[in-house]
Phi, psi and omega in degrees: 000321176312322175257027154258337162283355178283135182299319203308298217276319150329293196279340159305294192324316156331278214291340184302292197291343177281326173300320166280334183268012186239331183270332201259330172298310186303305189278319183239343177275004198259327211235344177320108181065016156340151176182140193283152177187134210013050156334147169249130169201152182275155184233129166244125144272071203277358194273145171257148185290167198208121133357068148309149194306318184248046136100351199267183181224149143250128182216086183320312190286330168307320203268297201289309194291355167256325135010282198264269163014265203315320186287097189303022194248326193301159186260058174200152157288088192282148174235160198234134182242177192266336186174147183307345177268343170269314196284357158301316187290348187269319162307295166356320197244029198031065170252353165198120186320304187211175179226140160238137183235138200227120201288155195316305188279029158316285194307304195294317176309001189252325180300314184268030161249039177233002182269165161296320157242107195297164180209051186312113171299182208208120178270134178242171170225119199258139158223153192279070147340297185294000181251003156163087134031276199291293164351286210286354187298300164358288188314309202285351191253310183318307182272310160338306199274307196291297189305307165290352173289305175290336169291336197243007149274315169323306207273330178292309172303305183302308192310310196285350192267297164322342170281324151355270165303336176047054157216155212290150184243150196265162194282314181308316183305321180293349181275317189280320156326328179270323170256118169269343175199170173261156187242169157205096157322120174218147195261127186236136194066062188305123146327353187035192200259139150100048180255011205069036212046008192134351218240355176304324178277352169282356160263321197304315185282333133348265214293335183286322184301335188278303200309331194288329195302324182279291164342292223263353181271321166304315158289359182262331183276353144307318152340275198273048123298296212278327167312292185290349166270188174269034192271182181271122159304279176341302071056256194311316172318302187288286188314322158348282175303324165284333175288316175276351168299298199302294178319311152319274187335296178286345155318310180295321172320289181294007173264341166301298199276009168240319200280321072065271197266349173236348173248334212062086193225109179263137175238142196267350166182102189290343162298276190287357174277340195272313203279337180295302177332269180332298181307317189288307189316320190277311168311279196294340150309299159327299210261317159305317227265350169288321174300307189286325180291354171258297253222283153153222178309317211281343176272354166323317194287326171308308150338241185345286168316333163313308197304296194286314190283335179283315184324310185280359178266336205268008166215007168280143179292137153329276208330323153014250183314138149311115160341330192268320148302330179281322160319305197251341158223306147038247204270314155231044144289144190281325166304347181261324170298329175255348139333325190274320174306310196286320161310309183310307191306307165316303201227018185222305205073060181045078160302168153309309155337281148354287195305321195274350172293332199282325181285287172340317181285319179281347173275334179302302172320293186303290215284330175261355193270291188342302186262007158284301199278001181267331167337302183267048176268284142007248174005286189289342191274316176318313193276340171287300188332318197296320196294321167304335193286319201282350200286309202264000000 
């Protein structure tokens, strides 16, 4: 009974359930019941209506493309574009997971599966793989599923029209009948290999956030080393900073040629995944080692938690993601601007995206160097104070 009356043992069991409800909200409430909802994905209607015998036109890509508009269950926002070379460019600037494009000749191809020789078209489905893994996978299952649903409406209307005629129908013709068009899939912006399926750069950018954390935490306590002695604060603050910019660099370097060279991770231009690297590093050095240089230790605890409530977001699509997580962590954690920079780099070669991700990182940089080096104003008032108390 005595050891149940101990403050110890209450207040772990407290600190158990607090620990667990702030790591299980970090790790698991943000992504919990996640479901795709307004995908942007292009639709080109490129078909032309085709003549019928009794004078009426069919025109199939109007009749599918009022289809999909209507159907209120898919998780998606069709934009409807002009041709297939604008919805290339529009993934190009990552404005849509995939496109589907439905070709001039649909309708007339639907006409020549009642001949001896069909000539079904062929629908393609593009889909952007760099712009997010699980997203375009979605896509990529989601317009599959959609297509054969029209196709087996398609083969049912052709079935009833030919029944009609009340004739023997040819085997090729009964064959084309069952694929009223061809489908083809092509992948666009690819991930390459040994990528995580798509997810390397929000590991990189992890591993890049631990390595800095360990930098700025080391350099601070070099800091209040260099502080109790007699050397100039003022001094040590700036080298503080040049030393973890130069570490940070070279954290990154060495996270290219191990990510390279020991996973095989192909990369199309290992320079510029470095200097991206280096940039994002340098923003999260700057911005710990100012915290820890304001807050002293206690910003560790922010720190952490930053890192854990961002970890599960950095390879989820926004569509995802709860309105309230896109709102509220989301729209500026810095770990996801820089996941996003490096995806640009990686799998786009400097999109439009990339330059504002890129703004992002230098203003985070730029904006944290500033209240690094103001840190030893702070600093220095504490320490006149201290010195007049002792004076007196």
């Amino acid at each position: 009974m005595v050891f149940l009356r101990q403050k110890m043992l209450w207040i772990g069991a407290l600190a158990v359930l607090l620990v667990l409800t702030v790591f299980g909200v970090a790790m698991m409430g943000s992504i919990v019941g996640a479901k795709p909802k307004s995908l942007p994905v292009a639709l080109v209607v490129l078909d032309q209506p085709a003549a019928l015998p009794n004078g009426e036109t069919l025109a199939v890509g109007e009749k599918m493309k009022g289809m999909l508009e209507q159907n209120t269950q898919l998780p998606v926002r069709w934009e409807i574009v002009a041709s297939e070379a604008e919805a290339r460019e529009g993934m190009d600037a990552q404005k849509y997971y995939g496109a589907l494009v439905l070709p001039e000749n649909l309708s007339s191809g639907m006409l020549t599966l009642q001949s001896p020789a069909p000539n079904p078209a062929v629908i393609h489905i593009l889909v952007n793989e760099g712009m997010n893994a699980q997203a375009s996978a979605v896509v990529k299952q989601m317009l599959g599923q959609v297509l054969k649903m029209a196709g087996s409406e398609l083969s049912k209307q052709a079935l009833t029209m030919i029944g009609a005629q009340a004739e023997l129908v040819p085997v090729t013709t009964a064959q084309a009948l069952l694929a009223p068009f061809e489908v083809q899939e092509k992948i666009v912006h690819p991930v390459g290999a040994n990528h995580a399926s798509g997810n390397a750069p929000g590991l990189l950018t992890q591993i890049l956030w631990i390595g800095c954390l360990i930098i700025s935490l080391s350099l601070f306590q070099a800091l209040r080393t260099a502080a109790a002695g007699d050397g100039s604060r003022g001094i040590a603050i700036v080298l503080q900073g040049a030393v973890g910019l130069l570490l940070a660099g070279l954290a990154s370097g060495f996270l290219v040629w191990m990510a390279s060279s020991w996973y095989g991770m192909e990369l199309t231009n290992g320079g510029n995944v470095w200097l991206m690297l280096w940039l994002a590093g340098s923003a999260f050095f700057l911005l710990q080692s100012t915290l820890l240089n304001w807050l002293g230790l206690p910003a560790m605890g922010i720190l952490v938690l930053l890192m854990f409530f961002s970890m599960p977001l950095l390879n989820m699509a926004p569509e995802f993601l709860p309105q309230a997580t896109q709102d509220w962590l989301y729209s500026w954690t810095p770990l996801r601007f820089a996941a996003s920079a490096l995806r640009d780099v990686m799998y786009f070669d400097g999109s439009a995206s990339a330059t504002a991700n890129h703004t992002v990182l230098w203003a985070i940089a730029g904006g944290f160097l500033v209240l690094h080096l103001a840190s030893v104003v702070k600093k220095g008032k504490r320490s006149d104070k201290g010195k007049s108390v002792a004076a007196s």
